[in-house]
VEXDREN-2710 file (C-alpha; in Angstrom, 1 decimal):
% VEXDREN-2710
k/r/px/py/pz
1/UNK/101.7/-8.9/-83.5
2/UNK/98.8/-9.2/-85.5
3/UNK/98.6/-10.0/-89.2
4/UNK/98.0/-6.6/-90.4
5/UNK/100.6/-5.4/-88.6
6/UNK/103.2/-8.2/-89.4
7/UNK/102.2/-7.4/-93.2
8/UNK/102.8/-3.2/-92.2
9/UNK/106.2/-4.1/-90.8
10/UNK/107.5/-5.8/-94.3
11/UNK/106.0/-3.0/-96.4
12/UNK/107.5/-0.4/-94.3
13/UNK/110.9/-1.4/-94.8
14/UNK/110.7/-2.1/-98.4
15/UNK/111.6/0.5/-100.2
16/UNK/109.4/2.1/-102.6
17/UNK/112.0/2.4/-105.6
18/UNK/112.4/-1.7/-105.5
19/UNK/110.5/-3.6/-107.9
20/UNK/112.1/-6.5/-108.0
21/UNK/113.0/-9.1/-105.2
22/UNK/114.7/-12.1/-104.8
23/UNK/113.2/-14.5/-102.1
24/UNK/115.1/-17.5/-100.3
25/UNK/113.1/-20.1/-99.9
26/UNK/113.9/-23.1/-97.7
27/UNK/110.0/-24.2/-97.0
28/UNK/110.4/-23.9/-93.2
29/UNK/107.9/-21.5/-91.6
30/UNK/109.7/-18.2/-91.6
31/UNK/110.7/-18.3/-95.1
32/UNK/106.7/-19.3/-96.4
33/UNK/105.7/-16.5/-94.2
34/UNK/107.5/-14.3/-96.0
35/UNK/106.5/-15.6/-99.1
36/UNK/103.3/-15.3/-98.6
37/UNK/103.5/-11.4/-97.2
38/UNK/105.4/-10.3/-100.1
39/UNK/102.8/-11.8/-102.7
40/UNK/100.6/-10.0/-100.4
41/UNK/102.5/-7.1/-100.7
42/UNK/102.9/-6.9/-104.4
43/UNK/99.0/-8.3/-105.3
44/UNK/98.3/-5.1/-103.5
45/UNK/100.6/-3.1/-105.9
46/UNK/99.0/-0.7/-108.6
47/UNK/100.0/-1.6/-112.1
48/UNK/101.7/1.1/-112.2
49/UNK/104.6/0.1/-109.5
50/UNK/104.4/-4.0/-109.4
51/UNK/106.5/-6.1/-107.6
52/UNK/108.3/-8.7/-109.3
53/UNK/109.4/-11.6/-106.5
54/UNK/111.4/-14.5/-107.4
55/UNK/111.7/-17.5/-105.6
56/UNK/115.1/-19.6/-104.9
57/UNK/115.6/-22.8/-103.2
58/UNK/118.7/-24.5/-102.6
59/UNK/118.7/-28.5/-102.1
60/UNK/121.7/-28.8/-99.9
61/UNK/121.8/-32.8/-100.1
62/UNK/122.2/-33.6/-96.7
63/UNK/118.6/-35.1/-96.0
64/UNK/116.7/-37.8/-97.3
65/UNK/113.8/-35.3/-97.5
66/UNK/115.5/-32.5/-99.0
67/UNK/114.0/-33.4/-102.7
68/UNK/110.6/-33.3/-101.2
69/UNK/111.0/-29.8/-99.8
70/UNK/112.6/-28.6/-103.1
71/UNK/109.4/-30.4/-104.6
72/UNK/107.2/-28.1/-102.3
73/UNK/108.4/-25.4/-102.6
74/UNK/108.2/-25.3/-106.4
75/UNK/104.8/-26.2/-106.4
76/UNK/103.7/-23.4/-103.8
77/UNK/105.3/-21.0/-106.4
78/UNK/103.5/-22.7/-109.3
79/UNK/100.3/-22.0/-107.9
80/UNK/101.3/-18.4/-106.8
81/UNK/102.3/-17.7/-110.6
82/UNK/105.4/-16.9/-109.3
83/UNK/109.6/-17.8/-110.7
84/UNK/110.9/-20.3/-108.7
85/UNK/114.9/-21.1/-109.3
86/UNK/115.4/-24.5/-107.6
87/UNK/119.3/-26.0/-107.3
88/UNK/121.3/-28.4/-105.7
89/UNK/124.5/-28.5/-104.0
90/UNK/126.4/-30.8/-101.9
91/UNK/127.1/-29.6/-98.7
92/UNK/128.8/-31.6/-97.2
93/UNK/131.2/-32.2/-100.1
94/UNK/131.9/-28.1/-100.3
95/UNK/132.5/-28.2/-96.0
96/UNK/134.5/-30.9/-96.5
97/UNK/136.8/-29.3/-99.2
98/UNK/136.4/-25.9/-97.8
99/UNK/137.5/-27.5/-94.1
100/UNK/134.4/-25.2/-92.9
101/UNK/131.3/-26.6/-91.0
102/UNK/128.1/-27.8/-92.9
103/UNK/126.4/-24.8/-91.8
104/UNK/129.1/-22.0/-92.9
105/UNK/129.0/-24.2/-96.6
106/UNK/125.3/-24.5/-96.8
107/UNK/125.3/-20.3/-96.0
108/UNK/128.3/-19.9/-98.6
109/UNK/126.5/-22.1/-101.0
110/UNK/123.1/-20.1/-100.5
111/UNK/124.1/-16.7/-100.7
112/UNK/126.3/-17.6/-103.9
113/UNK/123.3/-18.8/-105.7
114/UNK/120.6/-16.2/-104.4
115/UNK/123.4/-13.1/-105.6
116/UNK/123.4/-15.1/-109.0
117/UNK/119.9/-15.0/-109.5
118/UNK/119.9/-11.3/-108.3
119/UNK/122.4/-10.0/-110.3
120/UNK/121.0/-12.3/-113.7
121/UNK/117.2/-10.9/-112.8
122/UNK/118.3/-7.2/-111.9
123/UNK/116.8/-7.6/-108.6
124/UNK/117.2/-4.3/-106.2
125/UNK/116.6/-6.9/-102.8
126/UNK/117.4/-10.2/-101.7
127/UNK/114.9/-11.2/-98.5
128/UNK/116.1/-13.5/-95.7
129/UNK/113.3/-15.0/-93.7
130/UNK/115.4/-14.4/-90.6
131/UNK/113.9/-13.2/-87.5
132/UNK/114.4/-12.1/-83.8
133/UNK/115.2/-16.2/-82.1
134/UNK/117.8/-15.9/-85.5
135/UNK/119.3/-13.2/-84.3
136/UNK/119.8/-14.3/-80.0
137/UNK/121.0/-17.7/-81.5
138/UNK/123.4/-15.6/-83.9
139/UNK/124.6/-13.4/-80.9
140/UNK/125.0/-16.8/-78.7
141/UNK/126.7/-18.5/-81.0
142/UNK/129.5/-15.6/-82.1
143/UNK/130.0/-15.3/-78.8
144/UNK/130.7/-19.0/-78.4
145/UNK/132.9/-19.6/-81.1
146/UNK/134.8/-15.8/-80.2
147/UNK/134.4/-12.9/-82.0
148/UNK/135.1/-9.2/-81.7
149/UNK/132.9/-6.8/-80.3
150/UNK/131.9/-6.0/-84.2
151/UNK/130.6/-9.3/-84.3
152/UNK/128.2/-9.1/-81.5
153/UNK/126.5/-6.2/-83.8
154/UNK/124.3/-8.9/-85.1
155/UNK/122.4/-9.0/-88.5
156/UNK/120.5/-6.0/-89.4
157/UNK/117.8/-5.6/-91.3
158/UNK/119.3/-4.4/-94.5
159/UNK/122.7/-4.7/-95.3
160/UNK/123.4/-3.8/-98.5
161/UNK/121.6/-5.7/-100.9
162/UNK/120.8/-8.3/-98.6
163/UNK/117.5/-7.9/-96.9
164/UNK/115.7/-9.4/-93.2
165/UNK/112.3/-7.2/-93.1
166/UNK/111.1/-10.2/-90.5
167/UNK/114.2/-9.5/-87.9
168/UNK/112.4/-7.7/-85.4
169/UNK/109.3/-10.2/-85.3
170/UNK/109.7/-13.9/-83.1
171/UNK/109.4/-17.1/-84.5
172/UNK/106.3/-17.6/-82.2
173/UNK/104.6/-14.7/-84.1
174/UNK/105.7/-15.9/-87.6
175/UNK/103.7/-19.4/-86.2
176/UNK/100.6/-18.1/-85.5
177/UNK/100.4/-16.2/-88.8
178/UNK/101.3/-19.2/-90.8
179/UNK/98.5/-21.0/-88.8
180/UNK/96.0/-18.1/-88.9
181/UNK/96.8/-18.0/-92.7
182/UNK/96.5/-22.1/-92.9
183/UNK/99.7/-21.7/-94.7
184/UNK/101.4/-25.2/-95.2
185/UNK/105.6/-25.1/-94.4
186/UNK/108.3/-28.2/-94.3
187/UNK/109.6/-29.1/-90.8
188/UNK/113.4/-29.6/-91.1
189/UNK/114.4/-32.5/-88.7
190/UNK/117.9/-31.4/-88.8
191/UNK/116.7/-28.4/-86.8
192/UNK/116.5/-30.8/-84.1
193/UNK/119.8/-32.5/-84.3
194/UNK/122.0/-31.1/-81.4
195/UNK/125.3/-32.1/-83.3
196/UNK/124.5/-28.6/-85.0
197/UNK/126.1/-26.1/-82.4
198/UNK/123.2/-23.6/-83.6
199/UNK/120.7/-26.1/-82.7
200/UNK/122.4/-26.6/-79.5
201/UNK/122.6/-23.2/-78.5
202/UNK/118.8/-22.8/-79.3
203/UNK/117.5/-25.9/-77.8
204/UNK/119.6/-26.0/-74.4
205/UNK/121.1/-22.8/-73.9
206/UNK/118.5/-20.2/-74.8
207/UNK/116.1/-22.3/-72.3
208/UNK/118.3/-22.3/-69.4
209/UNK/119.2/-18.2/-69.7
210/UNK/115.3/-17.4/-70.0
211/UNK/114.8/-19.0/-67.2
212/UNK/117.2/-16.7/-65.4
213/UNK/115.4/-13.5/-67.3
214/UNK/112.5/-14.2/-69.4
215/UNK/113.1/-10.9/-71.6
216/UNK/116.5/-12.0/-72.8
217/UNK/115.9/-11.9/-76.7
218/UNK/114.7/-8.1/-75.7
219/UNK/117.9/-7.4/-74.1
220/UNK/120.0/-8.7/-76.6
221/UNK/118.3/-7.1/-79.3
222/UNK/119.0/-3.9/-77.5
223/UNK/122.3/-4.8/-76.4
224/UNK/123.2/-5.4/-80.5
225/UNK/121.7/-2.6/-81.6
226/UNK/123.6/-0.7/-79.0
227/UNK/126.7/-2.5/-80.7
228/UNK/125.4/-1.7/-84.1
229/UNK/125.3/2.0/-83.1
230/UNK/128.5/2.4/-82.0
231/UNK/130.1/0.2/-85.0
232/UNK/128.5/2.9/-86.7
233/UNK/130.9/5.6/-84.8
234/UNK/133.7/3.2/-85.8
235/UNK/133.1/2.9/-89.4
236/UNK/133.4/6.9/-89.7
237/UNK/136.8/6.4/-88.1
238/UNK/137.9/3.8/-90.2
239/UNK/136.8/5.5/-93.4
240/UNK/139.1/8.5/-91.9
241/UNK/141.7/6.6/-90.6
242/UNK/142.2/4.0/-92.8
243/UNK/143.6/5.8/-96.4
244/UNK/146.3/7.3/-93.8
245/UNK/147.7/3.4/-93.0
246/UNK/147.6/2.9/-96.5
247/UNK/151.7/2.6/-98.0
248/UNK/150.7/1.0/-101.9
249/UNK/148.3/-1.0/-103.1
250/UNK/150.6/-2.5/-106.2
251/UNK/151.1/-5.9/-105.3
252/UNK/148.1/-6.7/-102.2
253/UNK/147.8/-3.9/-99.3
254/UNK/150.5/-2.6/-97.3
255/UNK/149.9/-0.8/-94.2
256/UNK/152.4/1.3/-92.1
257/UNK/153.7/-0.5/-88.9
258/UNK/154.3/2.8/-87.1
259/UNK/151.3/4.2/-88.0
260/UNK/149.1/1.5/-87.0
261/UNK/151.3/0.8/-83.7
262/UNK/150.5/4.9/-82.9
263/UNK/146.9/4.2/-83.0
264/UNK/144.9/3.4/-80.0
265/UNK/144.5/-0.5/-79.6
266/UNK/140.7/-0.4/-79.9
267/UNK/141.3/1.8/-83.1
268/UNK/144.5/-0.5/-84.4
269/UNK/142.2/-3.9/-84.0
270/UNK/139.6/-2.5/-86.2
271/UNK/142.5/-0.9/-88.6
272/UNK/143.6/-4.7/-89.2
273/UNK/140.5/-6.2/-89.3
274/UNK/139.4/-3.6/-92.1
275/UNK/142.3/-4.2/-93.8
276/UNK/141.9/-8.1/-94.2
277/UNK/138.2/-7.6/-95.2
278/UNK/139.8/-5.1/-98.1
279/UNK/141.6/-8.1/-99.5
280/UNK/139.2/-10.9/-98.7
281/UNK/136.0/-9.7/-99.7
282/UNK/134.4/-10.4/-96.4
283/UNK/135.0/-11.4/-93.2
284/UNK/133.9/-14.7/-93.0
285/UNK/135.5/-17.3/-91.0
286/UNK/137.5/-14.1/-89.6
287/UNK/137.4/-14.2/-85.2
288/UNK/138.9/-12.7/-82.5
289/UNK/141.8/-15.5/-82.2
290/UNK/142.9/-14.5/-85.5
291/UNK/142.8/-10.5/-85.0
292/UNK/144.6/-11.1/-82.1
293/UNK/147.5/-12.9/-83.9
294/UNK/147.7/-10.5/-86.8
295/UNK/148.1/-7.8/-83.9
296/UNK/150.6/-9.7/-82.0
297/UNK/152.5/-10.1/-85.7
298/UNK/152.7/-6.5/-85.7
299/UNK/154.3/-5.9/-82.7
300/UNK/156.6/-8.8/-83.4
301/UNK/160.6/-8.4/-82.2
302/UNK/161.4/-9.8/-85.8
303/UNK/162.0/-8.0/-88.2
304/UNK/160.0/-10.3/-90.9
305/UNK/157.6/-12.6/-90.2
306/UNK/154.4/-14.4/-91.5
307/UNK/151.3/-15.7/-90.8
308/UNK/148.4/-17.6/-92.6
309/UNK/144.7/-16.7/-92.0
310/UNK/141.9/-17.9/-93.3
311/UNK/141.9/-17.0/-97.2
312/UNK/144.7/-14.3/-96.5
313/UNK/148.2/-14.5/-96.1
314/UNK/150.2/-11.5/-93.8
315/UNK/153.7/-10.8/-93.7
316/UNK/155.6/-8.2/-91.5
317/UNK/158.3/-6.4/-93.7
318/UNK/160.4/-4.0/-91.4
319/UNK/157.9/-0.8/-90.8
320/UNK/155.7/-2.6/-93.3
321/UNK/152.4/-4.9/-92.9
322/UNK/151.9/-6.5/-95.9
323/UNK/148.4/-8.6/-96.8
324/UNK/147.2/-10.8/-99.9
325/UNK/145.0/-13.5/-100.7
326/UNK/147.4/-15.8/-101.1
327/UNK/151.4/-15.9/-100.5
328/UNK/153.9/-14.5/-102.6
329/UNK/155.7/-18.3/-103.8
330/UNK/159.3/-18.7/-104.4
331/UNK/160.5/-17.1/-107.8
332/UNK/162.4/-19.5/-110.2
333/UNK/165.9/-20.4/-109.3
334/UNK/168.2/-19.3/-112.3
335/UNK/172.1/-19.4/-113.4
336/UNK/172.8/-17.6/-116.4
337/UNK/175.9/-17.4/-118.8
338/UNK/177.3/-13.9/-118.6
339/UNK/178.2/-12.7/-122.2
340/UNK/181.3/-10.5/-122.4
341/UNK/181.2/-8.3/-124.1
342/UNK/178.0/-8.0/-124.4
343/UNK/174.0/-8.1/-123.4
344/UNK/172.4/-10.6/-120.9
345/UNK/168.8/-10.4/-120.1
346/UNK/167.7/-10.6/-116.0
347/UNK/164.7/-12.2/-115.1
348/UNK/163.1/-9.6/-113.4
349/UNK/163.3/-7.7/-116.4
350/UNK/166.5/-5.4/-116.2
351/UNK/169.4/-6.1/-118.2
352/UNK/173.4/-6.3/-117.7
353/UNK/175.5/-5.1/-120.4
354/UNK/179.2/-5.5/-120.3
355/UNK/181.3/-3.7/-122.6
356/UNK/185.4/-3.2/-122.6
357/UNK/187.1/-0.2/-121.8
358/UNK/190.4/1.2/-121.6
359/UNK/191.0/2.4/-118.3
360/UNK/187.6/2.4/-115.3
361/UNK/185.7/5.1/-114.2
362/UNK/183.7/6.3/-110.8
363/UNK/181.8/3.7/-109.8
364/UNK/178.2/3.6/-108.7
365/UNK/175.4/0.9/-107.4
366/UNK/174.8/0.0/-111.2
367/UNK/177.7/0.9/-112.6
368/UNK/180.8/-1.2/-111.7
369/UNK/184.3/-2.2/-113.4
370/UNK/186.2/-5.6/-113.2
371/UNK/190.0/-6.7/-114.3
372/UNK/189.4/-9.5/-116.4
373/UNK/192.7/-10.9/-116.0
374/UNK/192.0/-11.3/-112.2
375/UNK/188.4/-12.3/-112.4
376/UNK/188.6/-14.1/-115.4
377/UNK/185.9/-14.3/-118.2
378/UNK/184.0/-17.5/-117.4
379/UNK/181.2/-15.4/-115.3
380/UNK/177.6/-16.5/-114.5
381/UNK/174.6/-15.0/-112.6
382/UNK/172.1/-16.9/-110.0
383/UNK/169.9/-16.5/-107.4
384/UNK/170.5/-16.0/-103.5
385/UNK/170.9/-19.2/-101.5
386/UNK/170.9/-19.4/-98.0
387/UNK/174.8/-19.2/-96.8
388/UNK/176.0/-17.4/-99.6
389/UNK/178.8/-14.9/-98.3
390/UNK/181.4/-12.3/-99.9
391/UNK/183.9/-10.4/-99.2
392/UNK/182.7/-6.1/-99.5
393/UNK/185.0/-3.7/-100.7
394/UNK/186.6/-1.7/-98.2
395/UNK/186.0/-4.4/-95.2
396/UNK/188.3/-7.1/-94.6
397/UNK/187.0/-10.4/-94.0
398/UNK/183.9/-11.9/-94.9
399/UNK/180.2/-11.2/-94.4
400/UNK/177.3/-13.1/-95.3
401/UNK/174.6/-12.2/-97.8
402/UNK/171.7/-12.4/-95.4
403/UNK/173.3/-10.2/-93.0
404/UNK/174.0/-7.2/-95.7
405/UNK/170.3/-7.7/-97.1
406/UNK/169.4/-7.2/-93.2
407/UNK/171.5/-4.3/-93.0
408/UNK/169.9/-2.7/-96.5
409/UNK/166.4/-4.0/-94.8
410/UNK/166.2/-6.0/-98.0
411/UNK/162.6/-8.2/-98.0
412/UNK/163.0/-11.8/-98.3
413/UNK/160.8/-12.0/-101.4
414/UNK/163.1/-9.8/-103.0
415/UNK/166.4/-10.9/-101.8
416/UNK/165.7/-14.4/-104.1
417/UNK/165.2/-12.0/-107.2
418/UNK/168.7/-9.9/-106.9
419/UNK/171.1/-11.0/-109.3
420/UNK/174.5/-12.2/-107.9
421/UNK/177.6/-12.3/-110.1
422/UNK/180.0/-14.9/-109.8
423/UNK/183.5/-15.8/-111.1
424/UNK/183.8/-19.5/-109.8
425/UNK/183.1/-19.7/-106.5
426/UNK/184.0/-16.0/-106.0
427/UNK/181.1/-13.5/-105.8
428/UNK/182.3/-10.3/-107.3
429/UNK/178.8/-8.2/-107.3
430/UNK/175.6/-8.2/-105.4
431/UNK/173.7/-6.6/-108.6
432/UNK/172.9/-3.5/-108.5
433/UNK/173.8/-3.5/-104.5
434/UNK/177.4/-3.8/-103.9
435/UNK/180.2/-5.0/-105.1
436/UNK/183.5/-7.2/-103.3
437/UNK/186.7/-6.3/-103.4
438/UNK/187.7/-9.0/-106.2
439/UNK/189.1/-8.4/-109.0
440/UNK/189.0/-4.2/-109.0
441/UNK/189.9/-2.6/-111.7
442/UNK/192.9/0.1/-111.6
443/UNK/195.0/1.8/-113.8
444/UNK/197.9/-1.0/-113.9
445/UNK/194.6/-3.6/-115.2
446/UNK/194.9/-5.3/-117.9
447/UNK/191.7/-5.9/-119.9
448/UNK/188.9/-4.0/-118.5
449/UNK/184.9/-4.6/-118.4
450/UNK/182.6/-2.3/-117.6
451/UNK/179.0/-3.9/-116.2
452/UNK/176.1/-1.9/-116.1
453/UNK/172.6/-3.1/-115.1
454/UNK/169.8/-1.1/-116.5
END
């Protein structure tokens, strides 16, 4: 590919409504290539449509040399007249905080600072100096690590604001324009480490398969953008499918088990994986070990279950899937004087107001009446604990709370908010639920309380 047409390749894909451009920066060869096209680019411009480029490096502080490059780099844009945004990060303290590898922090740490400067200068683009070796290493090393098939889709050359215009061009050809050009670049050894599994892949692996078939970075490009064509297909079905799954959105995203189980698994697996990108953000740190769990939760024999992922926490409710950033906690325990007669304020808002009566009434779920003489006055209300029991009107014997809030299909993060009344030991009312067969008011009672939870 010759200069002229390595130049027609970038301006083909820019589009011609973006005047503004962030650049990343790192020094290396791909990245002062591109530089050096887009000031080519926009030199060319009229005054009428300029291009305004801004340059951002990020020192990651991992090497010695790393102040050098950030040195470099701001003096190539001094003498292009052109912003340069230089910053610092350390690495290795955000992987080791993050539990991630150095290169997933040093990507998290880049991308965070290059949408900054995007979104503070306005700019339409943000160009990556990634290109066609980027993008076999990328495709070796999902595939190493696992991923789904989406995965193997491989970068594209614009994705959203985010912007490769070099993807389809080899490093080797990126080379010899930066030598052509006598353009000057920083030689990261850490490239050459083979600790770095990318490094790895690129220094032993790629070698060894192009042996077998010299052409391989042309069949994997076709084989991704193969991929990338029929993700294409599956995005349409998600954005059809997906609203349909959808059972509230009030407190994180619950899907419908049945629903989802209904769907094809090819479908389903894509379903999921949309649906912990919705409350992520991303999928980052997201593989096919952990899509495989979240589908194996669904089709779980219990009832309610859990699991932790990455940045999202996943619950299985009954005919529920329920997903959030985070988990839910423990509410607050509480015991809590009843006042009779009169008002007592629940923690989940509601209140219980007790008031005297003559003779009881029909009884409902809120609406319940107690002999006072029998229960006694001395009542409190508290959380569920585990073994708690009582005794149900109109059973004999005894059954235990956590079978009844089975029964009901009660979720556990609500069966520590419902209200239990107590006399004693004796439990007389599962609030607003049921009530035992203590203490029931009749036309023989003496004193009579009427409690009502509204």
């Amino acid at each position: 590919m010759t200069s002229c047409l390595l130049e027609k390749t970038v301006q083909q894909s820019l589009p011609e409504d973006v005047s503004s451009v962030v650049v990343a920066v790192s020094g290396g060869v791909d990245s002062i290539v591109l530089l050096h096209l887009l000031h080519k680019i926009g030199a060319s411009r009229s005054s009428l449509r300029p291009l305004n480029l801004q340059a951002v490096h990020l020192n990651h502080q991992i090497r010695h040399e790393a102040q050098a490059d950030a040195h470099f780099v701001e003096s190539l844009c001094r003498r292009l007249e052109m912003p340069c945004h230089i910053a610092s990060c350390d690495v290795p303290a955000l992987a080791k905080k993050e539990k991630i590898s150095l290169e997933m922090a040093g990507r998290k740490a880049r991308r965070y600072l290059l949408q900054q400067v995007a979104d503070k200068q306005g700019a339409g683009m943000i160009a990556l100096g990634h290109h066609r070796d980027d993008q076999l290493e990328t495709f070796l090393l999902r595939l190493t690590r696992g991923c789904g098939l989406s995965g193997l889709a491989g970068m594209t050359v614009r994705d959203g604001i985010w912007w490769r215009p070099l993807l389809n061009c080899s490093r080797r050809q990126l080379v010899d324009y930066a030598q052509r050009h006598k353009l000057v670049w920083c030689e990261d050894a850490s490239n050459q480490d083979p600790a770095f599994l990318r490094n790895a892949i690129r220094m032993k692996v790629v070698p060894l398969l192009e042996e077998i078939n010299p052409r391989l970075s042309d069949r994997v490009l076709d084989l991704s953008r193969q991929i990338a064509s029929e993700e294409n297909y599956w995005q349409l079905q998600l954005e059809e499918k997906f609203p349909l799954m959808i059972v509230s959105q009030q407190d994180g995203l619950r899907l419908s088990r049945t629903k989802l189980l209904a769907c094809h698994p090819a479908l389903r697996v894509r379903l999921l994986r949309e649906g912990v990108r919705r409350v992520r953000g991303h999928l980052e740190g997201i593989d096919a070990i952990h899509l495989h769990s979240l589908n194996s939760l669904l089709g779980n024999a219990r009832s309610q279950a859990q699991l932790d992922l990455p940045d999202c926490w996943v619950a299985r409710r009954y005919d529920c899937l329920w997903l959030r950033s985070d988990s839910p906690g423990q509410p607050a325990q509480f015991c809590l004087p009843v006042r009779i007669p009169g008002e007592t304020a629940l923690p989940d808002g509601r209140k219980l107001v007790v008031t005297l009566v003559e003779r009881p009434d029909a009884e409902t779920r809120e609406s319940v009446f107690f002999d006072l003489e029998a229960s006694g006055t001395e009542m409190y209300l508290r959380n569920w604990q585990p073994g708690d029991y009582f005794a149900p009107l109109g059973m004999s014997g005894h059954k235990r709370l956590k079978r009844l809030f089975s029964d009901l299909q009660i979720e556990k993060e609500e069966r520590c908010c419902v209200p239990l009344l107590f006399s004693g030991e004796k439990l007389l009312w599962v609030v607003g639920i049921r009530r035992s067969r203590h203490a029931v008011a009749g036309p023989n009672s003496g004193t009579t309380a009427r409690f009502d939870v509204t």
